[in-house]
Backbone as JSON Lines, residues from 0, in Angstrom:
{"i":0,"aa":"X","n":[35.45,-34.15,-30.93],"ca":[36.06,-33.9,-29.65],"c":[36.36,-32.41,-29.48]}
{"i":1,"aa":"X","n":[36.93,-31.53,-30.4],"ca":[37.09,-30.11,-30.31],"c":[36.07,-29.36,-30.0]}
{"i":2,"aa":"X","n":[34.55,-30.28,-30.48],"ca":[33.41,-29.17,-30.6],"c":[32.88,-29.35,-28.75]}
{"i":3,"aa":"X","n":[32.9,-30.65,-27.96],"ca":[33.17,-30.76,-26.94],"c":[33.85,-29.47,-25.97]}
{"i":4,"aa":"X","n":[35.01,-29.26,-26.51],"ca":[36.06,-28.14,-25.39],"c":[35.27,-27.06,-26.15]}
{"i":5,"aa":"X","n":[35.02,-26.53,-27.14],"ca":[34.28,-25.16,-26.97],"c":[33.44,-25.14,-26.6]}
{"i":6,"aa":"X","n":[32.2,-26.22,-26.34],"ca":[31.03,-25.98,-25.46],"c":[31.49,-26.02,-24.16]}
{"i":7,"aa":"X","n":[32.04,-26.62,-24.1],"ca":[32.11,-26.87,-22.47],"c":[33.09,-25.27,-22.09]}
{"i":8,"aa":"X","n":[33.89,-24.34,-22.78],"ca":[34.25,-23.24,-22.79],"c":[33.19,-22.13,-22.87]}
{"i":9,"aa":"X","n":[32.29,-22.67,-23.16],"ca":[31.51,-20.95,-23.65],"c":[30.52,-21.67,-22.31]}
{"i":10,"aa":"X","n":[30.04,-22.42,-22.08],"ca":[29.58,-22.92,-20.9],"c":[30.34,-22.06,-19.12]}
{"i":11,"aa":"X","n":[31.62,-22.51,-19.15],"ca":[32.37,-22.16,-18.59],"c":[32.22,-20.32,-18.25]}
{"i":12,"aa":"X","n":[32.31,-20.18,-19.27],"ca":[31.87,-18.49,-19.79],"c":[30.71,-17.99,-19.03]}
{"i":13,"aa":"X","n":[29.55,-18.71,-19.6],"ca":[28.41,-18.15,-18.78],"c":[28.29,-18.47,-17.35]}
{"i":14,"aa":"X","n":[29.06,-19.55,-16.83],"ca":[29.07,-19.74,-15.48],"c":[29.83,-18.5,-14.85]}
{"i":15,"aa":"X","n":[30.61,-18.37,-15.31],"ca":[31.21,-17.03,-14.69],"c":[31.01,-15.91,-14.58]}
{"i":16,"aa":"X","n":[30.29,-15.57,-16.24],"ca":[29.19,-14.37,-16.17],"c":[28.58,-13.67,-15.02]}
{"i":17,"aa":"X","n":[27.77,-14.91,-14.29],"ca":[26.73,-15.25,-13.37],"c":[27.85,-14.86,-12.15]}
{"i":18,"aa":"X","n":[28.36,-15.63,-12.05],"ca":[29.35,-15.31,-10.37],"c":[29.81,-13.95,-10.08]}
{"i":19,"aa":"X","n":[30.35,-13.43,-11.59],"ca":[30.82,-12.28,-11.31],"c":[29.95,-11.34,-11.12]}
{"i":20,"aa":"X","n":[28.71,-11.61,-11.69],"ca":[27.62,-10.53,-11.23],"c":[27.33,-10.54,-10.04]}
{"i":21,"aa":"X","n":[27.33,-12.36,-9.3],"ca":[26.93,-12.13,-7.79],"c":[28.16,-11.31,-6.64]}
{"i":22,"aa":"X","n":[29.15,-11.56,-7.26],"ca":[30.26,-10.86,-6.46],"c":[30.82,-9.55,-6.61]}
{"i":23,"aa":"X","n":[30.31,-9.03,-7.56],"ca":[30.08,-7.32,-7.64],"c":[28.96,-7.23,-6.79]}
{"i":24,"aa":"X","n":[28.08,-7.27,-7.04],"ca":[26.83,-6.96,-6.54],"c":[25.75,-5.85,-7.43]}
{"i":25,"aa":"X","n":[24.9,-5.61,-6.28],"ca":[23.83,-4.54,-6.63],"c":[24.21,-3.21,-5.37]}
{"i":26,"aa":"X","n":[24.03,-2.15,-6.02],"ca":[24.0,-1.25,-4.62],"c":[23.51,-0.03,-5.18]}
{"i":27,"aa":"X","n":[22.59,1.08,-4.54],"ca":[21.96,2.09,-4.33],"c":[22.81,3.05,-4.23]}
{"i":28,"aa":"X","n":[23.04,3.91,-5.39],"ca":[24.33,5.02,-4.66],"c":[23.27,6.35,-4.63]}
{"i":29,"aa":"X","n":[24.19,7.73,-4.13],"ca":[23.41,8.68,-3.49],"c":[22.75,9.36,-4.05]}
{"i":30,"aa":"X","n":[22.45,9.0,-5.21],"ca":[21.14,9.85,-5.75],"c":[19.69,9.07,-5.89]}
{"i":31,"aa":"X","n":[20.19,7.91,-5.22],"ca":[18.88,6.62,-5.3],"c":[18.67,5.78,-6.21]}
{"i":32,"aa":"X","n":[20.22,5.76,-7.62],"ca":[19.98,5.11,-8.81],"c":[20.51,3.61,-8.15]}
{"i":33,"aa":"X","n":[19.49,2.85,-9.14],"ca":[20.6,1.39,-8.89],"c":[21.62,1.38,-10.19]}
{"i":34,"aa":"X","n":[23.13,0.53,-8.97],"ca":[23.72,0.65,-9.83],"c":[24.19,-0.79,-9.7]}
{"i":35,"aa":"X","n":[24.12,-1.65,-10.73],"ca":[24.31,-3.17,-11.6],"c":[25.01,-3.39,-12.53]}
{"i":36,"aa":"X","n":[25.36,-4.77,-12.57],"ca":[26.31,-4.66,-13.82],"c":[25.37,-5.34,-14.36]}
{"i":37,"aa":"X","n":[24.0,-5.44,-15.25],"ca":[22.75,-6.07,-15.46],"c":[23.21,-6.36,-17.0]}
{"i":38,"aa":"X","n":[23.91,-6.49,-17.83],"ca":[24.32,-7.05,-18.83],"c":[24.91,-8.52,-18.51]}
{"i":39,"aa":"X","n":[25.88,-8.35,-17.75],"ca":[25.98,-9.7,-17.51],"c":[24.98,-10.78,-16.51]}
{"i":40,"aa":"X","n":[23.84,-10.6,-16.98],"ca":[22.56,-11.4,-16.93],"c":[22.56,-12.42,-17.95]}
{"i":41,"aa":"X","n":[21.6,-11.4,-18.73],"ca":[21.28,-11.85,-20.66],"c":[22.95,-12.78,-20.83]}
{"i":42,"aa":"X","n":[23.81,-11.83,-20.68],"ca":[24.74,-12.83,-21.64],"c":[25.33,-14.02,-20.65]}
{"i":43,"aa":"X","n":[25.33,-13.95,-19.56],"ca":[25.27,-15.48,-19.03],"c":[24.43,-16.48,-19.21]}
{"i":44,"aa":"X","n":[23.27,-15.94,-18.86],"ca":[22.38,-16.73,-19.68],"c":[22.71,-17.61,-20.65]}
{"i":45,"aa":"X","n":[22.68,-16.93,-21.45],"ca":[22.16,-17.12,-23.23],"c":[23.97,-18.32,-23.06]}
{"i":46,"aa":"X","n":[25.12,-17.18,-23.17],"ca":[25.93,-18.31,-23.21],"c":[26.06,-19.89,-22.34]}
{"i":47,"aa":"X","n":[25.16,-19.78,-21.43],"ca":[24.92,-21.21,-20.25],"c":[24.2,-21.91,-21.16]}
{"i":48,"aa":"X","n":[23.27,-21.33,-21.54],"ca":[22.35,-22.51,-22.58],"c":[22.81,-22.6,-23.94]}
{"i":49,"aa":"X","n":[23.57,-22.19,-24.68],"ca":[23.97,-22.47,-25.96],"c":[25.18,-23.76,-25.67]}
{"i":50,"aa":"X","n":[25.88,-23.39,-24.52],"ca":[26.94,-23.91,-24.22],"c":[26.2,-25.53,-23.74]}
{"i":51,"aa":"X","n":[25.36,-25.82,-22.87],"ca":[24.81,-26.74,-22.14],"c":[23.99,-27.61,-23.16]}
{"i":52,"aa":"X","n":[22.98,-26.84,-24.5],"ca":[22.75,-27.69,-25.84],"c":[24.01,-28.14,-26.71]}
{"i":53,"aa":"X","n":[24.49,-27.04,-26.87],"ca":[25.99,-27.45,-27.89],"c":[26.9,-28.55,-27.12]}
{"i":54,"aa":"X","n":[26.77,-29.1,-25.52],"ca":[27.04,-29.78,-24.66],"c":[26.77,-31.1,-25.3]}
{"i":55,"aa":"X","n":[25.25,-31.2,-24.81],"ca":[24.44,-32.66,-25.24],"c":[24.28,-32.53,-26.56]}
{"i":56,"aa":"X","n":[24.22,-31.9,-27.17],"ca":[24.24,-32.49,-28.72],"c":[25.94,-33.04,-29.33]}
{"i":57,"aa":"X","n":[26.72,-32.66,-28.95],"ca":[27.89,-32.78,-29.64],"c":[28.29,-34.34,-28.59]}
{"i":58,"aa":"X","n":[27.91,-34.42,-27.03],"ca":[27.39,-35.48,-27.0],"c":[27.2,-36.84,-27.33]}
{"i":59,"aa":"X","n":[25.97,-36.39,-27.47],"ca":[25.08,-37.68,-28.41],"c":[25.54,-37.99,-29.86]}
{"i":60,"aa":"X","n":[25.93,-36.86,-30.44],"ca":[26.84,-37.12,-31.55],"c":[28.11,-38.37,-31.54]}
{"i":61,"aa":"X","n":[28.59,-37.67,-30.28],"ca":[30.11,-38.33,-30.1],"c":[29.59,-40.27,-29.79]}
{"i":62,"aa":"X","n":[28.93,-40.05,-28.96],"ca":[28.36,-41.66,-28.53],"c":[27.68,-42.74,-29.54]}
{"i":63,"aa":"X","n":[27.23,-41.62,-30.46],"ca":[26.65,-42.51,-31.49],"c":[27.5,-42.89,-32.83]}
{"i":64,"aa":"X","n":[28.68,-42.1,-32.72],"ca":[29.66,-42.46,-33.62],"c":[30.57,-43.71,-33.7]}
């Protein structure tokens, strides 16, 4: 059951990752550079899917116990 709340936490994590990147944004400042917060990509990512396997496996664990 514990391993449950940390997936579903680091899950949580990368969902937010993601939002907060959409609600900063992207924008062009005056020398023509883009400027992004493009790290929090990769690590939303990566934490959405570790979180979303570590999800269903701990899971299927739990159900089959």
């Amino acid at each position: 059951m514990k391993s449950l709340t940390i997936f579903a936490g680091i899950t949580a994590l990368g969902a937010a990752c993601l939002t907060v990147y959409c609600f900063i944004g992207v924008t062009v400042d005056e020398n023509g550079f883009l400027q992004e917060p493009f790290g929090l990509l990769p690590i939303g990512f990566l934490l959405l899917a570790v979180g979303s396997i570590g999800l269903l496996v701990s899971l299927l664990r739990w159900k089959n116990s």
